[in-house]
C-alpha positions in Angstrom: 72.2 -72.9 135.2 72.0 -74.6 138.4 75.0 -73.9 141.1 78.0 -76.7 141.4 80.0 -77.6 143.9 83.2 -75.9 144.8 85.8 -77.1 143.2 89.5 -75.9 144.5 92.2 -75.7 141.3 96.0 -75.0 141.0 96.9 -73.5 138.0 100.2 -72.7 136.4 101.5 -69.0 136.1 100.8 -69.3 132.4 97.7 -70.2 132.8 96.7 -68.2 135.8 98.1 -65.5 134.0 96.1 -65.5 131.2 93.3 -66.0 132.9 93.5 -62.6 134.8 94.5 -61.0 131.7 91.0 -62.0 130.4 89.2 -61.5 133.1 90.3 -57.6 132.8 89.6 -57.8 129.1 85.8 -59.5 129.2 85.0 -58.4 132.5 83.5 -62.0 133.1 84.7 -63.8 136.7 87.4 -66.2 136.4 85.4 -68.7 137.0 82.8 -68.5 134.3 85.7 -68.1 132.2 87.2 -71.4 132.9 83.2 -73.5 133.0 83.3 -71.6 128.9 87.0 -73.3 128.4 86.2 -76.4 129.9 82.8 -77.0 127.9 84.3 -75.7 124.6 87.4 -78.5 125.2 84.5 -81.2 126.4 82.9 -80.5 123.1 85.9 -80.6 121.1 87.2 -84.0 122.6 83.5 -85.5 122.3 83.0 -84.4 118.9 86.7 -84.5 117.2 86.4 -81.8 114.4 84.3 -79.5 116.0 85.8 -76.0 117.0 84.3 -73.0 118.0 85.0 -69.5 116.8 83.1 -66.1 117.8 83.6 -63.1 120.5 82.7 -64.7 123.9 79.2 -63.4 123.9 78.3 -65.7 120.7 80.5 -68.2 120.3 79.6 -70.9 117.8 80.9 -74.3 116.9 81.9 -74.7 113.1 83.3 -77.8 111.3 86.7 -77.8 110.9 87.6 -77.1 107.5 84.6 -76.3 106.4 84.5 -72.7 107.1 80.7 -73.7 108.0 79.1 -73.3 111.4 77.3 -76.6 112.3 73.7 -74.8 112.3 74.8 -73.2 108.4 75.8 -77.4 107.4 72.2 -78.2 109.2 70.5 -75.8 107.0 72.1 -77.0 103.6 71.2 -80.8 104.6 68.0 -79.7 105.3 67.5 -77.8 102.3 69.3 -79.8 99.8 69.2 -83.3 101.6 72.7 -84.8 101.8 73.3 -86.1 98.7 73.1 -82.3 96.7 74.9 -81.5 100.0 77.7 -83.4 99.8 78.0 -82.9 96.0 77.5 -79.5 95.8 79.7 -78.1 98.7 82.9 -78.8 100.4 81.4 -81.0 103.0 82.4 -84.4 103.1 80.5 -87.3 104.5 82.2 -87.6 107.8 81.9 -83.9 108.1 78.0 -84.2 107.7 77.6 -87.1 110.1 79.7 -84.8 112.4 77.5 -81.9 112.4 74.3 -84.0 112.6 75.7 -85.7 115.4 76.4 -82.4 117.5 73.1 -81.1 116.4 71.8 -84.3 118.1 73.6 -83.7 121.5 72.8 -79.8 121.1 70.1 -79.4 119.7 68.6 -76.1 121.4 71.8 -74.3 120.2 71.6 -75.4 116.8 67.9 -74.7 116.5 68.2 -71.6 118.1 70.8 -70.6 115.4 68.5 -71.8 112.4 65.9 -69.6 113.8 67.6 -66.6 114.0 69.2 -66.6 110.3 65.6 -67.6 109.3 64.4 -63.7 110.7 62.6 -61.6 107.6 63.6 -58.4 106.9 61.1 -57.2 108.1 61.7 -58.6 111.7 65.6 -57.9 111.5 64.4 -54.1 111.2 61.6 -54.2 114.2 64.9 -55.4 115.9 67.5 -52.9 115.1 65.8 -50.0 113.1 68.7 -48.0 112.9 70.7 -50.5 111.1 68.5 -52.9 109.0 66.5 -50.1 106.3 63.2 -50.9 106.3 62.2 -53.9 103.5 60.5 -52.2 100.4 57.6 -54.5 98.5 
């Protein structure tokens, strides 16, 4: 990611405060906690119904009351096409065009996502060996 310019902010003792608290929690600078904040609450006010959930090193966005992570929607609607989609799950229409709208602005996030859930057995061992038992056939 490309430097910015220096920007100079004020912030309230509530807000200051937490953000030293979570600084010493995460051990990530202040700043790259606030550049996380302030794109999660870009997102959100672009894309009304979006939230994000996740430990700060994975953080995804999910529909809002869905319990569905945009990529996991993206996979149904690719999978079952919309209609089936929409029919079959608690997704409604607006919900859809939601998450295929994010997935439009972001898509490298999304795709990225759909790639990894997409891993074989057999790759999800190679990765963690002492976790995943090896895949018997």
């Amino acid at each position: 990611m490309p430097k910015s310019k220096p920007f100079t902010i004020r912030l309230s003792d509530e807000v200051g405060g937490w953000l030293e608290r979570e600084n010493r929690r995460t051990k990530l600078p202040k700043s790259a906690l606030l550049e996380v904040l302030a794109e999660e609450s870009i997102r959100t006010r672009r894309f009304p119904g979006i939230g994000f959930r996740g430990a700060e090193h994975s953080r995804r966005a999910w529909v809002i009351g869905t319990g569905l992570d945009v990529w996991e929607v993206i996979e149904l609607y690719e999978g079952k096409g919309r209609e089936r989609l929409l029919s079959e799950h608690n997704v409604s229409e607006r919900q859809l065009d939601l998450a295929l709208a994010y997935r439009e602005a972001y898509p490298r996030e999304i795709d990225e996502a759909l790639e990894e859930n997409a891993r074989t057995p057999e790759e999800w061992h190679e990765l963690y060996p002492a976790v995943v038992p090896p895949a018997h056939g």
